[in-house]
N, C-alpha and C positions, 0 to 999 in steps of 0.2 A: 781208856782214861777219858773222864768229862772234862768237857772246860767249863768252869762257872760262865755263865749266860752273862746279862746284863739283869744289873740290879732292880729293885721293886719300884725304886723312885722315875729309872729311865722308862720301865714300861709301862709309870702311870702317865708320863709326863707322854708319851710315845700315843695312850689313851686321849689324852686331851685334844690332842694334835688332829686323830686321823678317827675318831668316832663321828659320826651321823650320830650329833645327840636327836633324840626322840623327846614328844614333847605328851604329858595326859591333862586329860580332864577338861572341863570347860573354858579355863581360864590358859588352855596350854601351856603348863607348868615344864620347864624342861625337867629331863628324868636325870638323876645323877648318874656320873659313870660308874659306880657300884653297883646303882641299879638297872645300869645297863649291862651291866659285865655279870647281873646274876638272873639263874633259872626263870623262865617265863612260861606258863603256861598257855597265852594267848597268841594269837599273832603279832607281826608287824605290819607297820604300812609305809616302811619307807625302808634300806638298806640299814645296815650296821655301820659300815664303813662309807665315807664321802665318796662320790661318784657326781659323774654329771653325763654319763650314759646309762642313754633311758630303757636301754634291753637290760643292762645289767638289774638296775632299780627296780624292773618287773621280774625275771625272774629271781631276784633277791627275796622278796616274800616269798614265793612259792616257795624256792628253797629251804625257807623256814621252818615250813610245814613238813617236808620231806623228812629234814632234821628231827623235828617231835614226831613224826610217823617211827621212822626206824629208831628211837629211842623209847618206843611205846607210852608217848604223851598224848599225841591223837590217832585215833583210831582212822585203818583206811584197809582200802578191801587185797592190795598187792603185799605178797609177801618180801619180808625185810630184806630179803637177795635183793627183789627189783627193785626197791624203795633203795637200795645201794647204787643198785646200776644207772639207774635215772637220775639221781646226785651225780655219781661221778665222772657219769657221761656228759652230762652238763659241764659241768668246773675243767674235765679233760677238753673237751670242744671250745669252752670260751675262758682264755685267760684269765677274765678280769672278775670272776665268780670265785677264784680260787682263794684268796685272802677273806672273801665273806665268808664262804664256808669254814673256813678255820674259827672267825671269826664268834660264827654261829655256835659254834661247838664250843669253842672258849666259853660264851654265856651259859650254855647249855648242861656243863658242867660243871658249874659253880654255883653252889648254896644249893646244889640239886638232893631234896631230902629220900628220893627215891634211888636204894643201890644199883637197883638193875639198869633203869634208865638213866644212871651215870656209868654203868659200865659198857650198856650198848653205847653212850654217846665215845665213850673213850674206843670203843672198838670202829667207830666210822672214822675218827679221827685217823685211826693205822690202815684203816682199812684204804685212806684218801692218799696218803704216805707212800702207797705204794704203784700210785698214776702219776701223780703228780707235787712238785713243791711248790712253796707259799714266793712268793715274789721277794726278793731278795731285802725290800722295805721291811717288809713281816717276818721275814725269817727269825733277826733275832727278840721278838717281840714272843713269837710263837715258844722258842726254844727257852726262853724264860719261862716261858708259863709250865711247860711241860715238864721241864727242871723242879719247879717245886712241887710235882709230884710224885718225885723217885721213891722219898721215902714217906708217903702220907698217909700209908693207910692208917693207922690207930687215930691221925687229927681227923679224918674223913669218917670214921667210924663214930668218935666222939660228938664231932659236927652235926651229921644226921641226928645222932641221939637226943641233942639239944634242941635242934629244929622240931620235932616230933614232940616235945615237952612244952615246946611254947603255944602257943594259940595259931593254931594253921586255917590262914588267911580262905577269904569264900572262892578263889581260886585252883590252893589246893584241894579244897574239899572234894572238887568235882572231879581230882585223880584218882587213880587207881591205889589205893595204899599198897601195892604190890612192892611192901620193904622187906623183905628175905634181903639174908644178905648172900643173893647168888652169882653165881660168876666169881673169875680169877681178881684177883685185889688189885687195883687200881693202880700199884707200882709195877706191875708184869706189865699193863699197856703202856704206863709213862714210860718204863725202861726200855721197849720195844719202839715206840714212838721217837723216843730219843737219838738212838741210834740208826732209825731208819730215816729221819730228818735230814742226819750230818750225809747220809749216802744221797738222799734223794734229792739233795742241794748239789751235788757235786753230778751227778747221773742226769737230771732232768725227767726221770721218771720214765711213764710209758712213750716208746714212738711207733712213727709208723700211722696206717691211714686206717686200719682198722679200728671201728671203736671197742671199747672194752665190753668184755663178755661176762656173763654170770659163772661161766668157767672162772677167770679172771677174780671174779670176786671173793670166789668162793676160796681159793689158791689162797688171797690176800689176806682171806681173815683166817684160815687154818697157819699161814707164817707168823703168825702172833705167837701159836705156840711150838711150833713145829720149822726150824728155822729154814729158811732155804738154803739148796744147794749152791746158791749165788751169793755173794755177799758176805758170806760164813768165813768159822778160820780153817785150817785144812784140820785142824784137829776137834770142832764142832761136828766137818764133816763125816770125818772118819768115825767118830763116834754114833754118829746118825745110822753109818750102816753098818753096824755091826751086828745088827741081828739079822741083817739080809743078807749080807756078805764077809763072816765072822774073820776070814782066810786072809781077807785083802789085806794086802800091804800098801795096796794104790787108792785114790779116790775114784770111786765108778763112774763117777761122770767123766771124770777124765781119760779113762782108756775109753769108756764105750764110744764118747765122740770122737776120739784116736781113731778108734776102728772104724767109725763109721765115715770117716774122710777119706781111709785108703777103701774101703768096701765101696765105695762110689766112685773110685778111680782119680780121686783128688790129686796124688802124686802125677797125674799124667793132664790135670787141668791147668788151664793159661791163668794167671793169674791168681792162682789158689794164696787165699791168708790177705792177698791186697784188696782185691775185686770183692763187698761186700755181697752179702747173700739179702735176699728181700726182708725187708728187716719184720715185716706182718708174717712168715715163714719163721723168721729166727725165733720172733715172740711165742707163735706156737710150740712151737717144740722145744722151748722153754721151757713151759707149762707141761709140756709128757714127759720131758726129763727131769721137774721135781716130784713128779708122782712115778718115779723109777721106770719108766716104759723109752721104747727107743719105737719109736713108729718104725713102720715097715713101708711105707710111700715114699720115703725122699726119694730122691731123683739128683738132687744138685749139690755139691758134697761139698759148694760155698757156704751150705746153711747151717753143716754142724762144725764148718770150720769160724764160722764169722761167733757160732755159739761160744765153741771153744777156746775163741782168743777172747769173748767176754767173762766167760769163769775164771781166767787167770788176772783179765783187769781185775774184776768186780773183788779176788780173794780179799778178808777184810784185813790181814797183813801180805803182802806179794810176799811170792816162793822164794825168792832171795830175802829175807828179812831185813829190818833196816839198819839193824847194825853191821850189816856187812856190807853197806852201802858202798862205803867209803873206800875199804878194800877195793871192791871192785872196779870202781872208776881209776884208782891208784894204779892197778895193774890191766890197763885195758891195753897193753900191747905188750905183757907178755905173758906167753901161753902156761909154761910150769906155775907162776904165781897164779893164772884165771882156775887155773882146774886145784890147784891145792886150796883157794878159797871154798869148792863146790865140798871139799873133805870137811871142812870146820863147821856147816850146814847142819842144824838139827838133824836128825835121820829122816823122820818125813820129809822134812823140806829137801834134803838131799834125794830121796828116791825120787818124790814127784819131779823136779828138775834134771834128774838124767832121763825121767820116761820121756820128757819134753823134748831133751836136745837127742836123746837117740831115734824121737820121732821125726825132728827135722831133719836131722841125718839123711832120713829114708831120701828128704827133697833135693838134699843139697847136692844129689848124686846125679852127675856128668849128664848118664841116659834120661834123668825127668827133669833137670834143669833145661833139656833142650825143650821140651816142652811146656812146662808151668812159666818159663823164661825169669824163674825166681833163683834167683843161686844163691850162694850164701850171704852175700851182701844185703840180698833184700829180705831175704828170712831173718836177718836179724835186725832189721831196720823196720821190722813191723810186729816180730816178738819182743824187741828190748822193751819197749815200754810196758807190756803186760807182765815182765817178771822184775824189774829195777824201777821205784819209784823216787823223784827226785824230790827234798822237801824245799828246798828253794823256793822265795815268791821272784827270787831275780832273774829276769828274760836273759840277761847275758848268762849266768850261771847255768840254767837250765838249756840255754842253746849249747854252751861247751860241752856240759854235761848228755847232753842227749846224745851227741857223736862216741863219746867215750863208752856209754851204755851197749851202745853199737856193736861198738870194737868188743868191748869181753864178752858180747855173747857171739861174738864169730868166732872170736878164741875157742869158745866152749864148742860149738858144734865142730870145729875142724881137729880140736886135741882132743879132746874130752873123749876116754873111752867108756863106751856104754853096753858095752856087750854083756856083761852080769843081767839087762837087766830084762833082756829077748826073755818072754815067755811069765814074764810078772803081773801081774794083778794085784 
């Protein structure tokens, strides 16, 4: 479900507030924010957005440029991978670049009479989405803009047609009339963009000290249409692999990181599920777990365990659904109501959640609790949150509620029998 954004008036008014007007011509005319906010073929020579740091303000231009490179406006000798990676690497390294490049792209796609380089511009846009968000100022600025292009294609298709019919200025002339209309339609990146907005606002994007890779890139712009393993619903998943794994009744990323935690001897490590795994480790094998490969180098069985408690946060509804919220908390000390709730569970969500508690099972047991020093208390004091989400914005609610969470998922590992489910996939 969308939430309506903020309206066209707050985002002009939102415009007046925080543009760097720009000013032409000899008499420096300022430029209006229409025609600031539309397609340019030339450069700038000052930011979009106010600023009064002067790194930002010089690589601001640049950036500009980078922007019409990978949107095939101006020509430049690096292919559009690196022309990504060197944008993003930027805006991931310095904060205060991340609101211009949106910025940038905003302009860039507006009144833009060429499809493809409104379609590459819509693809740097997701491609940006998936390093990092817009500062929480711009957020709902951005998510307006992107909103009114869920459903645009036929006014975007009209638009261009009109532009093309009028007298095209000595600016455009010198484009490429490169107008096929190629590429996927303009509402598959808005609706992608969309949704990956509301997550990358709540996630904070890429971490870690490594900078991003053209691996990375390449990942980013193939989840436009090929959704990741992360993020997804368990039934996007499951759908995803049914041609590679027609049999499964489980999602594969979920057993194989299973397996690959006891294959590493996780149940017999200190700390396993609390003690995070290197998180530049976790990132990688991120990245070979959505192109279905499980490396054969790990070494430290933190890294698919820190992955695997991130697949169960990141699902885009948790394994417990949310109308069963409420049950659950209702009955977090007693055991016959926590496990008859796990009965009323769609079937998927049911299966994945007894793979889960019959995994920790494996930990909560006497002989590896003396070792991992996690027993059951702490196994579910660091799983409840990855499968019960609370919708609360109240700090008192959510403190009660996070104990209660607790409790029914120790219920569940201590009653709950799982034994159906030894030898599933």
């Amino acid at each position: 479900t969308l939430r309506k954004p903020i309206s066209q008036s707050s985002m002009a008014d939102w415009a007046s507030k925080n543009l760097n007007m720009h000013t032409q011509g000899i008499f420096r005319r300022r430029i209006s924010i229409s025609n600031m906010l539309s397609w340019n073929g030339g450069s700038i020579k000052k930011p979009m957005l106010i600023t009064s740091n002067r790194t930002i303000k010089k690589e601001a231009c640049e950036m500009f440029k980078l922007v019409q490179s990978y949107m095939g406006d101006r020509q430049t000798r690096m292919d559009r991978n690196h022309v990504a990676l060197v944008t993003v690497t930027k805006c991931w390294s310095m904060q205060g670049l991340r609101d211009e490049l949106y910025i940038q792209l905003i302009r860039q796609t507006t009144d833009n009479n060429c499809y493809q380089s409104l379609a590459w511009g819509w693809e740097l846009m997701a491609i940006s989405l998936a390093f990092f968000s817009p500062s929480p100022k711009f957020q709902s600025y951005l998510e307006g803009y992107i909103y009114r292009h869920l459903d645009s294609d036929e006014k975007i298709a009209q638009h261009i047609k009109d532009l093309k019919n009028k007298k095209i200025t000595k600016s455009r002339k010198k484009r490429k009339q490169n107008t096929e209309d190629e590429g996927l339609p303009i509402s598959t990146y808005a609706r992608y963009c969309y949704r990956k907005l509301q997550k990358v606002a709540i996630t904070g994007g890429k971490k870690g000290l490594r900078k991003p890779t053209v691996e990375e890139i390449m990942h980013a712009r193939n989840a436009i249409l090929t959704p990741s393993l992360f993020g997804s619903s368990l039934e996007e998943i499951m759908l995803r692999q049914q041609d590679m794994y027609p049999g499964n009744k489980l999602p594969w990323v979920q057993t194989q990181l299973s397996q690959q935690v006891l294959a590493l001897g996780g149940e017999q490590t200190e700390g396993i599920f609390r003690i995070p795994g290197d998180i530049d480790e976790v990132n990688a094998l991120k990245l070979q777990v959505d192109q279905w490969k499980i490396p054969n180098s790990l070494s430290d069985p933190n890294i698919p365990a820190s992955l695997l408690k991130l697949w169960y946060r990141e699902l885009e509804e948790p394994v417990i659904p949310q109308q069963f919220y409420k049950e659950c908390i209702s009955n977090y000390e007693n055991p016959d109501a926590a496990v008859a709730v796990v009965q009323l569970l769609p079937e998927l969500n049911r299966l994945v959640l007894c793979y889960l508690i019959h995994f920790l099972q494996i930990f909560a047991q006497p002989s590896n609790v003396g070792r991992t020093k996690m027993d059951v208390n702490n196994l579910a004091m660091v799983m409840a949150p990855n499968c019960l989400r609370c919708q609360s914005d109240d700090p008192r609610v959510i403190f009660e509620n996070t104990r209660k969470e607790m409790s029914f998922l120790r219920m569940l590992i201590v009653h709950l029998d799982t034994s159906f489910i030894k030898g599933l996939v």
